[in-house]
Structures are given as structure tokens and as C-alpha cells.
C-alpha positions in Angstrom: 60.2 96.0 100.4 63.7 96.6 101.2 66.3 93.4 102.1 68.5 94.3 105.5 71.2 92.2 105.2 72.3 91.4 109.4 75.3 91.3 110.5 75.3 90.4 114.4 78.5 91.7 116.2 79.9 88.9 119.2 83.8 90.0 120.1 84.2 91.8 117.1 83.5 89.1 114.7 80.0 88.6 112.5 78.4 86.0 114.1 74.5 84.6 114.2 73.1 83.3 117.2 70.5 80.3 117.6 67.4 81.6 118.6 68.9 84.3 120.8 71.4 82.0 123.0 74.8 83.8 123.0 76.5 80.3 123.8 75.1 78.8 120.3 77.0 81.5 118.0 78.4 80.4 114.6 81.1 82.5 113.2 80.6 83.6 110.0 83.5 86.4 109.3 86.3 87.7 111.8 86.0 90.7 109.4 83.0 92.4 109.8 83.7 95.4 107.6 84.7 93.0 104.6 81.5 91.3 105.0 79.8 94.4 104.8 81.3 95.8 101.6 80.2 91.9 99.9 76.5 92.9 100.8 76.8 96.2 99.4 78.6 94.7 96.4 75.5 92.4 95.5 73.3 95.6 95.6 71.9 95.4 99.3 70.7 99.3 100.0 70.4 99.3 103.7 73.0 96.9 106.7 71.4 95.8 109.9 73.4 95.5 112.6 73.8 94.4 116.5 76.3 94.6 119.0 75.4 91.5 121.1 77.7 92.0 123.4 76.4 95.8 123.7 72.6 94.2 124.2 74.0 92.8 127.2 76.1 95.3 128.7 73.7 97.8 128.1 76.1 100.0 126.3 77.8 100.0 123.4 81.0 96.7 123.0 81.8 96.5 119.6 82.1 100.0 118.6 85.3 99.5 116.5 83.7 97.0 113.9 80.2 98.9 113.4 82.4 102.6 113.0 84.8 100.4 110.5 81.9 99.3 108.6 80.6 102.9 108.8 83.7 104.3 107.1 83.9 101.5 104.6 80.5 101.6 103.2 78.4 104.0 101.8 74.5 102.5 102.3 72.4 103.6 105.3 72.4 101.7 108.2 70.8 100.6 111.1 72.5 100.0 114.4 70.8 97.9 117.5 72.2 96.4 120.9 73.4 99.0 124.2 72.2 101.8 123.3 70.5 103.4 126.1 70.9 106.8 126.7 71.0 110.2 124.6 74.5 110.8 124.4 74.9 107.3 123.1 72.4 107.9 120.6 73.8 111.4 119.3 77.2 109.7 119.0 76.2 107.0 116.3 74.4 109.3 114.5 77.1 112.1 114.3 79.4 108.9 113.4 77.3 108.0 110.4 74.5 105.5 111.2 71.6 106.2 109.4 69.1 104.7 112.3 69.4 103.6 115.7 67.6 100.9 117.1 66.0 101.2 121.0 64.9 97.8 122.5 65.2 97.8 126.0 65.0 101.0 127.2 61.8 101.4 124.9 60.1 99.3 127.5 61.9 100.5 130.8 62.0 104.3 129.6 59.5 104.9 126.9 60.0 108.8 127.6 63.4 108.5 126.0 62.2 106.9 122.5 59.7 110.0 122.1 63.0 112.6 123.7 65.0 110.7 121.4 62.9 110.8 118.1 62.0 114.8 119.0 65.4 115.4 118.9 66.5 112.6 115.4 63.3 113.1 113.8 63.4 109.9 110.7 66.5 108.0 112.6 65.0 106.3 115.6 63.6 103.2 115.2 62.1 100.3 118.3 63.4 96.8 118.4 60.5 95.0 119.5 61.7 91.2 120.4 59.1 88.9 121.3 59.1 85.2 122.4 55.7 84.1 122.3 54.3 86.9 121.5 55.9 88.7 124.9 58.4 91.2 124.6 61.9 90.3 126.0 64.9 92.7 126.9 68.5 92.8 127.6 69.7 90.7 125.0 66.3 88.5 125.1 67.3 87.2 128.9 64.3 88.9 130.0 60.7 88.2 129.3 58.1 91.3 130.3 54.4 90.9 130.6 53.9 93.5 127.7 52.7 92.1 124.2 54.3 93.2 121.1 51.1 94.5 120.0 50.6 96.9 123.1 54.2 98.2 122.9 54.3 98.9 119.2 50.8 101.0 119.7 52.2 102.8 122.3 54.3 104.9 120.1 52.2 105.7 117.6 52.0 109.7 118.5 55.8 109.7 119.1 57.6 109.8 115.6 59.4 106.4 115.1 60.9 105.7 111.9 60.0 102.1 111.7 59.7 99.2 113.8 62.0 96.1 114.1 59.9 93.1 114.6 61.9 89.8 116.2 60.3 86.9 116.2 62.9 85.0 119.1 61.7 81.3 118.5 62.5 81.7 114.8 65.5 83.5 115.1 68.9 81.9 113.3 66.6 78.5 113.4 66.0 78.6 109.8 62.3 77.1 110.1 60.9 80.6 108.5 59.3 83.9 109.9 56.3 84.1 111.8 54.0 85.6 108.9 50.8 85.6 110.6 52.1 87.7 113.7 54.5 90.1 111.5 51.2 91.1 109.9 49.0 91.3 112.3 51.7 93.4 113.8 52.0 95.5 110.4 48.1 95.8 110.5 47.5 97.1 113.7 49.7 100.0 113.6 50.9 102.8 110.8 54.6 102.6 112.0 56.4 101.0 109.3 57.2 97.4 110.1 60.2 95.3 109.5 60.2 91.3 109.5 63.2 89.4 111.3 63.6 86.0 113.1 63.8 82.9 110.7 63.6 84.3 106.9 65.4 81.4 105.2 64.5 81.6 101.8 63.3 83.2 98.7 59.8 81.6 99.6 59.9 83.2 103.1 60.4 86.8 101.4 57.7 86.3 98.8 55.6 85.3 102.0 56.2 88.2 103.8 55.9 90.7 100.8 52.8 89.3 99.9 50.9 88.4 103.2 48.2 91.3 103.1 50.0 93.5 105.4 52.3 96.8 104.4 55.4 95.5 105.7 59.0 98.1 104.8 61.1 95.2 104.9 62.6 91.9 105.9 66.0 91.4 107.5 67.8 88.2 107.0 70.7 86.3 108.4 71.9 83.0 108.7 70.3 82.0 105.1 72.8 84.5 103.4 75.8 83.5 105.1 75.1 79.5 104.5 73.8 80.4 100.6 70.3 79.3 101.2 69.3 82.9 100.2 70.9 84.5 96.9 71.4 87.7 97.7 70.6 89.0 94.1 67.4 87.3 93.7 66.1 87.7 96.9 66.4 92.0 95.8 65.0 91.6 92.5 62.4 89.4 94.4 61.6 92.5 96.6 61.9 95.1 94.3 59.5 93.6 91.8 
């Protein structure tokens, strides 16, 4: 299992939000770039990371931070929040990102996920976020009447590179992932699964690697900004 280290973009500063309420951000570095390069320095292999604002807005807001980190790292990264069309898409990638995630536009324009991962085959990944097991959009302001499950199935045929699983009640609340959902999620289809929303400690990740489902990876927050999570253990953890 791989660790994705998140670093959540909020008027250009790194920030984590309290299950998905952009008026309960804490501030965790004004320097989003620095706190990049101390992630890599502990030996993280991958960033994950979201342009709030951009989730919002529907396109991209805090382009200068994510293309700083870009130029001042060297592991692959994955980049989620406004991106909604093909040009946007084709401009992160020629800029460097490793993987783009789609959220909202993989419910409201599916067609563009399987254009999208045609065209980027390996660099296209779906940002499913669910409250209550219910996919929500735009930032999470937005609850559908699709289920995680149904959605993740849906693009089975079309080539995705993994999917981002978000559990919003658990999100920046430090209470711990949803396990039980994350694998049944993991279970029920062969696209590659990541964990997010509430992994707070060391006992979280050895829940998640060894909960019976083939899980890639878990990506984690709050708990390694406020030291709950040691960054080193939790890899060695992972990669035992």
C-alpha cells in the first residue's frame, strides 16, 4: 500500500477542512511547496493534492502553489478539485502531474472520464466522495442519488487508473476511516482503490492494509500535520 500524503489548497495556503466545510479550515502551512518537499524528505513516494477553491469554482484557483510544488519536487503526484474539461486536463499533465483526479464531472459527464482516460491512458483517476454512502459534488455541496458503489462500477470498461474513495463524515474529524465501506468498495470492483476521510493513526493504516480487500493506498491529512501520524512509521508500516 502506498501513503498519499494530502495537502488541501484554500487561497494558496495548505489547509484541512472539517468534514468538507470550507468555513472550518485550519491552516497548517502558507507555504505549500515547503510542505511538500518535508513529505518527500520523510520518504513519502506519491503527493495528493486539492484545490478547494478550484472544487468550487469548477476550474482550476490555486494553480501557482500546485505548479510550485510541481517544480520543487520530484515524486508523482495526484491533483483533484476544478478540473472539468479536456484542455484543463492536458494542461496539468503537460505541467507535470502524474494523475488527475475527476469528481464532479465523472457524475454529470461520464463520457469525458472514458474521452479523457482514451486519450491519458494510466493518469486519470475518479474522486468518488460520498456522505452516507451517496456521492456528492462540487466541493461536497451537492448530494446525488447515485451510490458510490454504482458510480465506481460504472467505469469498469473505461481505463481508470485508480479510484479515490472519500468517506465525507470522516473527513479531517480524526474519528478513523470507514473500513467496512472502503472494502466493500475495493471488493466490488477491479479498479484500484484508495482510502481517504478520517485515517488518524498508525492503527487506522494497519486497518485498512489488512481489512480483506486489495486496497493501492490510503491518503492521510490532518493526523500528519498535528503528529498523530509519524510519517516514517506509517511507510515502513505500509511497505511491510
Amino acid at each position: 500500500m502506498i501513503l498519499y500524503p494530502a495537502i488541501d489548497l484554500k487561497d494558496g495556503n495548505a489547509v484541512r477542512l472539517y468534514k468538507g466545510d470550507m468555513g472550518k479550515a485550519t491552516v497548517f502551512n502558507e507555504n505549500p511547496a515547503a510542505q511538500a518537499m518535508e513529505f518527500v524528505k520523510a520518504g513519502c513516494e506519491w503527493l495528493h493534492l486539492v484545490d478547494l477553491n478550484g472544487a468550487f469554482a469548477g476550474e482550476p484557483v490555486n494553480a501557482k502553489p500546485v505548479e510550485e510544488i510541481l517544480a520543487q519536487t520530484k515524486v508523482p503526484a495526484q491533483l483533484g478539485g476544478g478540473i472539468r474539461d479536456m484542455a484543463t486536463i492536458e494542461r496539468w499533465l503537460s505541467k507535470g502531474l502524474q494523475r488527475v483526479i475527476l469528481g464532479t464531472v465523472a457524475v454529470e459527464n461520464p463520457d469525458l472520464v472514458r474521452e479523457a482516460c482514451r486519450a491519458f491512458p494510466g493518469h486519470v483517476a475518479v474522486g468518488i466522495d460520498a456522505r452516507n454512502g451517496m456521492v456528492a459534488t462540487k466541493g461536497w455541496a451537492e448530494e446525488t442519488n447515485v451510490t458510490a458503489t454504482d458510480l465506481a462500477k460504472s467505469f469498469e470498461d473505461a481505463g481508470v487508473a485508480a479510484i479515490i474513495y472519500t468517506d465525507i463524515n470522516r473527513d479531517g474529524a480524526m474519528q478513523g476511516p470507514n473500513v467496512a465501506e472502503t472494502a466493500a468498495l475495493a471488493n466490488a470492483v477491479s479498479i484500484p482503490v484508495i482510502a481517504s476521510g478520517g485515517v488518524s493513526s498508525l492503527d487506522d493504516l494497519h486497518a485498512l492494509k489488512s481489512c480483506g480487500a486489495p486496497l493501492n493506498g490510503a491518503i492521510s491529512g490532518r493526523a500528519l500535520y498535528d503528529g498523530a501520524i509519524d510519517l516514517k512509521q506509517a511507510l515502513d508500516l505500509l511497505k511491510a
